[in-house]
N, C-alpha and C positions, 0 to 999 in steps of 0.2 A: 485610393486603393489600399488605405492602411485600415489592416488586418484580414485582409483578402490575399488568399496564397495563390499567388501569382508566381510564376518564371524568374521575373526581377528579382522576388524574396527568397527563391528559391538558389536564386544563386548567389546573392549576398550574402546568405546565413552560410553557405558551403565553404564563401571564401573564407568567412569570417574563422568557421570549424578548423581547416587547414591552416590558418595562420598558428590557431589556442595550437594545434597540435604540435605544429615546429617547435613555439614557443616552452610549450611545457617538456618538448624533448630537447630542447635547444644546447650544445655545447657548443664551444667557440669553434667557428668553420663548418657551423651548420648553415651560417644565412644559402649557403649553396644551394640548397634543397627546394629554395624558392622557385628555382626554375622548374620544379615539379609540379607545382602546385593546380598549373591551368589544364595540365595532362590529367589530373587526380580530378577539378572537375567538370573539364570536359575531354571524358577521352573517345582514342578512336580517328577518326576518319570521317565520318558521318557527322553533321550538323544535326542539332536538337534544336537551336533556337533561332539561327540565325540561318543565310544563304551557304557559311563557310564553318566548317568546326575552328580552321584556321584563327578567321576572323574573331568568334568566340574567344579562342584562347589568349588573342592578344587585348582583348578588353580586362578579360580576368586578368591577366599580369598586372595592367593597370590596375585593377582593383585591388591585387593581393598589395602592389607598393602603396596605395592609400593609407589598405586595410595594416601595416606596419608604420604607417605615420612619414613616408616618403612622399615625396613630389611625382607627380606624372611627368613623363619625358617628354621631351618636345617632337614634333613632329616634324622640324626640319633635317636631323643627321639622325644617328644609327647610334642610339644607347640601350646595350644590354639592360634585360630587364632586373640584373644587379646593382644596376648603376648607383654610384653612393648609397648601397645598404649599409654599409657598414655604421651611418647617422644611426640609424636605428638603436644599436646600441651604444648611444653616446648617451647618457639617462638627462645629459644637462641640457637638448635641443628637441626629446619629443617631436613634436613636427613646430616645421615652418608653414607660414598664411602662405596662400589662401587655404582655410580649411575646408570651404565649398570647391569643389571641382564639376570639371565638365570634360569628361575623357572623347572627345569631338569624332573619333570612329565609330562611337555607339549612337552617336545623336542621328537623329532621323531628319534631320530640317526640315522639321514639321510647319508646314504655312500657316502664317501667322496675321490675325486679325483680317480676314478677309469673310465678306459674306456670299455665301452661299443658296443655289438655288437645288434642292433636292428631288429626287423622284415622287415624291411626296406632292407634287404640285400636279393641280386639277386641271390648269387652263382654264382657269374660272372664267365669267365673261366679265367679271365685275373689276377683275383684276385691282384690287386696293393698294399692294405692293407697288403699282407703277406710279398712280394717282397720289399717295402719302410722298413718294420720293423728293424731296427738295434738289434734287440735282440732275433729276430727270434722266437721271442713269439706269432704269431698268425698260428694256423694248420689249415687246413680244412677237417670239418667232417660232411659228407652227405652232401657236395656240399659249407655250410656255411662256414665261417669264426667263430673262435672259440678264445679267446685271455684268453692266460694264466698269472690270476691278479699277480701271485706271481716273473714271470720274466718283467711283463710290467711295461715301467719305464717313463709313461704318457707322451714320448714325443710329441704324437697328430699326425705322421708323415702318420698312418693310417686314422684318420680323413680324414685329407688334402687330402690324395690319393683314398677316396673312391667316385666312382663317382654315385653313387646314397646318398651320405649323409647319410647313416646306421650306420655308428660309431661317436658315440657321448662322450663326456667327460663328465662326471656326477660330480659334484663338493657340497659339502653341501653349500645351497646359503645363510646363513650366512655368512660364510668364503670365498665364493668366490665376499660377496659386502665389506667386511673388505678392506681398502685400508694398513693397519699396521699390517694384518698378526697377528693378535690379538687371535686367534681363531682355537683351535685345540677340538680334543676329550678327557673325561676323562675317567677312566675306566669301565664304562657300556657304552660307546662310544655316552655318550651325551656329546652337545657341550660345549665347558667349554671357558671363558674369562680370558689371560692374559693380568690383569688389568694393567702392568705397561708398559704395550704397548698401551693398549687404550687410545683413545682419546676423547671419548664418540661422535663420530658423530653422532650414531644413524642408520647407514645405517642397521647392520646385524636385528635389529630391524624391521625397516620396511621392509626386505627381507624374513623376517621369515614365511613361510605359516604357519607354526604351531601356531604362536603367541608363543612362545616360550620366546619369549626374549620381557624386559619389563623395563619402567625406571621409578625412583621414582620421584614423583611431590611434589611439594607444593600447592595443589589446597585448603584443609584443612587448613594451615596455613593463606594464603592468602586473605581466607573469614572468617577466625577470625578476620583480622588487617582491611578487610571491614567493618565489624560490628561494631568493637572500635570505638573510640572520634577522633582517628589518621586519616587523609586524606589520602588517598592511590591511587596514580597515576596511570593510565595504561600507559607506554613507547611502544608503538606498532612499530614494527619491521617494514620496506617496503615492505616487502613480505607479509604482511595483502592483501591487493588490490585483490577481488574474492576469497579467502579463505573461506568463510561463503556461497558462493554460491550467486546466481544475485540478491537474494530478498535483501541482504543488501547493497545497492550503498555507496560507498565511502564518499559520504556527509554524511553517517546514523553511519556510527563507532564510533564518538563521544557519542551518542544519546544510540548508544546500549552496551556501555561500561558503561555510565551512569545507566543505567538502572539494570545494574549486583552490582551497590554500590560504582563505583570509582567515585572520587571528578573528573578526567578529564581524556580523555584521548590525548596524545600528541606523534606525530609523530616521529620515531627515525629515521627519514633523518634529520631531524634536525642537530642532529647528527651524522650523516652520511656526511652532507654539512662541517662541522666544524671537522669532522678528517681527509677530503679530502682538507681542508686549509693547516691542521698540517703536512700530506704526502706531499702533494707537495711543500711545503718550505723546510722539512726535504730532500727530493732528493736534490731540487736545493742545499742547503749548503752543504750536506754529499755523494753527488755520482759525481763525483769518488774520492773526495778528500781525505776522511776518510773512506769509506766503497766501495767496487767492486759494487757492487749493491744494491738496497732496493724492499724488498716484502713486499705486504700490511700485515695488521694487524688484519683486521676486523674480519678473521674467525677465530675463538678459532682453532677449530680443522687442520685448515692447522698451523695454529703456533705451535698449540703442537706438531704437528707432525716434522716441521722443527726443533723444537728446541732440540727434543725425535733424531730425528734421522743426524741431522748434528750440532751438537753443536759450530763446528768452525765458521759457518755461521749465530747462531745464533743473531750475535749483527746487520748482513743484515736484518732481520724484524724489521719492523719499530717502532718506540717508537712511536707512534703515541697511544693515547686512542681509543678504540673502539666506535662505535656509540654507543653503547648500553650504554657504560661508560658514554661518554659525555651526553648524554640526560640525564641519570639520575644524575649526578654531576649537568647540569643545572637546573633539576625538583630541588633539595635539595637547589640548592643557590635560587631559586624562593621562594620556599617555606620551609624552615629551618625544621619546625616540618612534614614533611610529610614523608611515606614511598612510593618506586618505586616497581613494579610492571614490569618488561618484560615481552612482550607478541612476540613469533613468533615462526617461523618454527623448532627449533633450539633445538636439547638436547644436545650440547656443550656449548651454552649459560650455561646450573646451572652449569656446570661444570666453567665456566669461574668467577661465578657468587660467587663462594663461594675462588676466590684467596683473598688472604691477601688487596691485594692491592684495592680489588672491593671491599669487603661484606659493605664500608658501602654507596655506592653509590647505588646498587641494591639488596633491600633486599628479594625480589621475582620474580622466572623465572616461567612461564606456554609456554607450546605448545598451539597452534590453537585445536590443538585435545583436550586437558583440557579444553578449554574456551568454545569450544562447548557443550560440556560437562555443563557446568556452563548456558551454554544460556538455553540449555535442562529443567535443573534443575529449571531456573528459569520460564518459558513457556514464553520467550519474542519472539513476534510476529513480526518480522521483518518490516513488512509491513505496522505496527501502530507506528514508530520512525519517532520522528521529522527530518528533513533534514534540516540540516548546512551549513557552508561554511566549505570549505576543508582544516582540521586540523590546521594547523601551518603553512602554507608557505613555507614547505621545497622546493627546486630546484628538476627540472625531474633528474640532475643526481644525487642529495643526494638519490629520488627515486628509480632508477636504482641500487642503489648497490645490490638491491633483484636477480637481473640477473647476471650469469658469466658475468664475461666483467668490470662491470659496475663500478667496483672501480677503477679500470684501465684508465677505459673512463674517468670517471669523475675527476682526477689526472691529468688526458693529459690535458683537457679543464681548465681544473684552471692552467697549466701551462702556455698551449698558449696564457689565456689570461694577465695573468700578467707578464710572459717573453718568447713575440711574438716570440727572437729571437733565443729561446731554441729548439730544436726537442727531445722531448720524446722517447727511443726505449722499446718498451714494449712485455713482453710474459705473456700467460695467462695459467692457467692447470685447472681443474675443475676434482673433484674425487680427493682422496690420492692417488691413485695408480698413476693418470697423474703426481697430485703435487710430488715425488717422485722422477720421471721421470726428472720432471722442476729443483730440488734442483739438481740433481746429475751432471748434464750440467753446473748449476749454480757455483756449486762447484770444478769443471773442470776447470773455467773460461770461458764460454762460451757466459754468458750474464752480462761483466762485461760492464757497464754503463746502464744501461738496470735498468725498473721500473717490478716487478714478481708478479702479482698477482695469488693467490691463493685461491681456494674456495674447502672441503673439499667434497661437497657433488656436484652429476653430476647436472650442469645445474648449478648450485650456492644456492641463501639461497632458491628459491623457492620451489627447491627440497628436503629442509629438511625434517627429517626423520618423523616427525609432522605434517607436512604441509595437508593441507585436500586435495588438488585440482589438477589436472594434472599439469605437468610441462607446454605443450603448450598453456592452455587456463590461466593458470596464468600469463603465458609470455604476453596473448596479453591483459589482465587486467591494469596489470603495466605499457604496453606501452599507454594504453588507460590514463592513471590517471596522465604518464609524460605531456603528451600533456594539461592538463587544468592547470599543474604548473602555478604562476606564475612569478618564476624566471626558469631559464635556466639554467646555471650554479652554483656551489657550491659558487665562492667567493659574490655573490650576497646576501648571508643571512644575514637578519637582527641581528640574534644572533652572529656573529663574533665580536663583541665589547667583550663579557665577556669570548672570546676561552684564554686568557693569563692567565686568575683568573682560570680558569678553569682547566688546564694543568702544572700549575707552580710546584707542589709538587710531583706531579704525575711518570712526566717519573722517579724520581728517585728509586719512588717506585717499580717500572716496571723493572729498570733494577738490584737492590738488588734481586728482586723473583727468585728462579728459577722455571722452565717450569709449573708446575704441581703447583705453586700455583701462 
């Protein structure tokens, strides 16, 4: 459903608005106001979405304590929906895990993995559905096909075999956008998160029709460190590019980040060009000589996933820093006293954002979906922003890493160009369930010489779980904004002077962590 204006988004983006508002009006003994906030967006008496407006309102509370970086309250006793706000502004604790939630009054306990017989069904004479069945669990009664849940053991072979498409697989689509199998029922058969499989990609998230599932921001924090004396960078992610929708052109993102209170904002191909340096020197020295293979690094959620579930392979992901690292490592050496700001598609980003080895390069992650939220709040008119020149200079392929492929690409091309007489052999996965797929081969020996990139969510970062805009028109955003680069490839970037100062301390740190921090 992402970038289909749905109910869900429409009230995610509301809460989101009403937090920037508090936020940006915030004096101390305002967190009070909080209690406004579910009257503001849903008010009244009358239900919009649900059976109860009631009901409604006490999701959003929920959502508003996410959307401020608080814990959801328990459901056994009676906590005001203030409960420990006051964390919120403690700047040193941000939020506490889990950052995936599941606010369990809004889940629908959707049935899960069961097959279905639909009206769709002919009463064929031929009945193949019955005959395919290995378990001899489908009878026919009054003509129809009838399937007994309690012997059927979903292997789909009905499906396949029915030739009008009447039997369907019903899957809860949480757990069936989970790439890590994260996601079962609890005992009232709402959906529940096993966090130490999570990766926080975000996918059951933006799968959820109910709105169910919700992650907690820094949006509150963020625009307190904008209001300080502190300078506070925006790092904008490549997957920006049409996100906001056409009224804000690519020249205007500067101009309307400013305008929200950041001292600047600066492109993270930047760094993206400068970890596509560090990968492809690290292959040429370490494939095959010291490792069967190397897979990128960029995506939180594909590394945690390799490293959660093939640990022997996980010294093949690469040491490389992430963009998001490097940009904000270079924002801090540029400017010493400032704090970063990540801005994009990504709720593996805060997840990545609070390991050991990061928290002091990025000290805040927001989704496109919070920032709009924040543009809301503030009534900035797109179409009265000054127009710039285009950010920093990054390269169309530091660009491209927003697209499956494009780490991959842009790897290859810094190879060929600095060693013509190399040949690259490359696989790609997109989605964990693919990456999954890719490690298992990998780990076979299948793709030993071979460069793996991985992207956690389908289509790559533009499909993040956050992301405001379809996958195909953001696709052709990106390629629009590659084409007025004006560099071409990665090794071309001005900032590869400071990639050594930048990286020196680093990968040690990176390889001391393990997965999860």
């Amino acid at each position: 459903m992402r970038g289909i204006n749905t109910n869900v988004n429409h009230i995610r983006k509301r809460v989101y608005a009403e937090i920037a508002k508090l936020s940006y009006n915030y004096q101390p003994g305002d967190l009070e106001k909080m209690h406004q906030i579910p009257y503001n967006v849903i008010p009244g008496i009358e239900s919009t979405y649900r059976e109860s407006a009631f009901l409604e309102r006490a999701i959003v509370s929920e959502r508003a304590r996410l959307a401020m970086g608080l814990d959801i309250r328990t459901y056994e006793e009676y906590n005001s929906p203030m409960y420990d706000a006051s964390a919120a502004t403690r700047p040193e604790s941000y939020y506490n895990p889990p950052l995936i939630n599941v606010i369990k009054f809004a889940c629908h306990k959707c049935p899960d993995n069961k097959m279905l017989v639909t009206d769709a069904c002919q009463g064929c004479l031929a009945h193949p559905c019955s005959e395919v069945c290995p378990k001899k669990c489908i009878t026919i009664v009054n003509g129809r096909s009838v399937i007994d849940q309690d012997k059927c053991i979903k292997c789909g072979k009905c499906k396949e075999a029915c030739p009008y498409g009447a039997i369907l697989k019903q899957q809860r689509p949480c757990a069936k956008a989970c790439g890590m199998k994260a996601i079962t029922s609890d005992e009232n058969g709402c959906a529940e998160i096993d966090q130490e499989k999570c990766v926080s990609c975000g996918q059951c998230l933006t799968n959820c029709p109910f709105g169910a599932i919700a992650d907690k921001a820094q949006i509150f924090q963020t625009i307190q460190a904008i209001k300080s004396d502190t300078p506070v960078y925006a790092a904008i992610a490549p997957a920006v590019t049409g996100q906001f929708g056409p009224e804000l052109d690519h020249t205007q993102i500067r101009s309307a980040f400013k305008a929200l209170g950041f001292e600047d904002a600066i492109e993270v191909a930047i760094g993206a060009d400068l970890c596509t340096i560090q990968e492809g020197e690290a292959f040429m020295r370490e494939v095959p000589e010291e490792l069967p293979f190397m897979a990128t690094s960029c995506c939180p959620a594909w590394a945690a996933m390799a490293k959660k579930l093939f640990p022997e392979q996980a010294k093949c992901i690469s040491m490389a820093l992430t963009p998001m690292v490097l940009t904000g490592r270079l924002i801090k050496q540029l400017h010493p006293e400032s704090k970063v700001a990540f801005i994009g598609p990504c709720t593996a980003k805060k997840l990545e954002a609070r390991r050991r080895s990061v928290r002091s390069d990025i000290d805040f992650v927001l989704t496109f979906e919070e920032v709009q939220g924040m543009f809301e709040a503030k009534e900035i008119n797109f179409n009265e922003l000054e127009k710039v020149e285009a950010m920093h200079g990054a390269s169309a392929d530091g660009r491209g890493f927003a697209v499956a492929g494009g780490v991959a690409d842009a790897v290859v091309n810094y190879i060929k160009e600095k060693y013509p007489e190399t040949e690259v052999k490359v696989e790609k996965a997109d989605g964990l369930e693919n990456c999954r797929k890719l490690m298992t081969l990998a780990k076979a020996g299948k793709y030993n010489g071979y460069l793996l990139e991985g992207m956690g969510c389908p289509g790559g970062c533009i499909a993040g779980a956050s992301a405001n805009q379809p996958l195909a028109k953001t696709s052709k955003a990106i390629a629009a904004h590659k084409k007025v680069s004006s560099n071409q490839h990665s090794h071309q970037s001005d900032y590869s002077y400071i990639l050594d100062r930048l990286t020196e301390e680093a990968i040690q740190e990176i390889r001391k962590a393990p997965a999860d921090q």
